[in-house]
N, C-alpha and C positions, 0 to 999 in steps of 0.2 A: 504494500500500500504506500507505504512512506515512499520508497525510492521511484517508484511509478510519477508521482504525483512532486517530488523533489529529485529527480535525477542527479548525479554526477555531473556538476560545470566540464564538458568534455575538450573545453578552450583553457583550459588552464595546464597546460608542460611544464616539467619542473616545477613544481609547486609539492613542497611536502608537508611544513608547517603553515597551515592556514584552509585545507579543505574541511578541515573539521569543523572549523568556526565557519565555513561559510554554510556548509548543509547544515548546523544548528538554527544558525540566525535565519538562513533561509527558509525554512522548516518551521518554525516562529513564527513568519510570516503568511505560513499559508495555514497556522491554526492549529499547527502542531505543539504539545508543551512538554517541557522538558523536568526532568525528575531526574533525584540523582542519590542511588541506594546509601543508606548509611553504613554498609560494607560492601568493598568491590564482589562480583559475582563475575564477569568475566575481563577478560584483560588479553594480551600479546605481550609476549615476550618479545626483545629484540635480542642481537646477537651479541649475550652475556649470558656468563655463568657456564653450565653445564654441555649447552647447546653453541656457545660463541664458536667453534672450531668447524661444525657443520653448517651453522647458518651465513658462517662469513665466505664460505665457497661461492656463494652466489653474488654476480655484481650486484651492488648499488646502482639507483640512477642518477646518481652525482658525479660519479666517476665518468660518467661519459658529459658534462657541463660543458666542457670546452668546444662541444659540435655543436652548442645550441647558447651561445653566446648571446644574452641580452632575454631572451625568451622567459625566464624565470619571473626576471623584472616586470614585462609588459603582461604575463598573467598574473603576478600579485599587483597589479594597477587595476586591473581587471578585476579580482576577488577582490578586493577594500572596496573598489567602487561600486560594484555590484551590488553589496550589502551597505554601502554610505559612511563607512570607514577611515573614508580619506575626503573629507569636504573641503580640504585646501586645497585639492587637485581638482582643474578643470574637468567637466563631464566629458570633451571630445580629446581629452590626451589618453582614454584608454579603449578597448572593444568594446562592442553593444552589440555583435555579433548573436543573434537566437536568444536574447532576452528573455522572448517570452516563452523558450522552454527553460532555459538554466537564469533566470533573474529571481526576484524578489513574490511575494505572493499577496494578496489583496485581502486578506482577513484582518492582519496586522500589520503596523508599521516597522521596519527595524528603527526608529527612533522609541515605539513603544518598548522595544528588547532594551535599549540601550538604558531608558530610566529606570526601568522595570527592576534591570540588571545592576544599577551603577555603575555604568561606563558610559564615561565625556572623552567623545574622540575628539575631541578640539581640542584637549588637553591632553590627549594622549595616556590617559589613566583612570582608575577604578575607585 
């Protein structure tokens, strides 16, 4: 249901830290709410501990950055402004590319997220 109705922003390459907050906040938007257990129930591992020797066999997609120079930047201009994150930045310095499948949802505002939540992106803190 969720991912149907909130897909993956499929214009966002290189992008590691920050798709989270965008399918939250986006997902917000279209009337989804968010809950958050008062013990973890599931999780991922990354490559540490017991598994770090099998898991680091496999590239990273950082390691390959230098073929995709600049790209990371113009999709995280892309996520902030998607979600309205970055209102210092002009609206036409990043994509608007299928908006209306990977943009923002009409139930709620992300400025409702953002009071709701305590976070003043003008200021850049919580």
């Amino acid at each position: 249901h969720f991912v149907v109705n909130v897909p993956y922003d499929q214009y966002l390459p290189m992008i590691f830290l920050g798709e989270e907050m965008s399918i939250g906040l986006r997902g917000f938007t279209y009337g989804y709410d968010m809950y958050a257990n008062e013990k973890s129930i599931c999780f991922h591992s990354y490559a540490v501990g017991p598994n770090e020797a099998k898991r680091n066999t496999v590239a990273h997609f950082w390691e390959h950055s230098g073929m995709y120079r600049g790209v990371g930047k113009k999709a995280m201009n892309r996520v902030l402004g998607v979600v309205h994150m970055n209102p210092e930045v002009s609206e036409e310095s990043w994509d608007h590319v299928e908006l209306d499948k990977y943009g923002i949802g009409a139930v709620r505002t992300p400025e409702k997220f953002f009071r709701t939540f305590g976070i003043h992106v003008r200021e850049k803190k919580t």
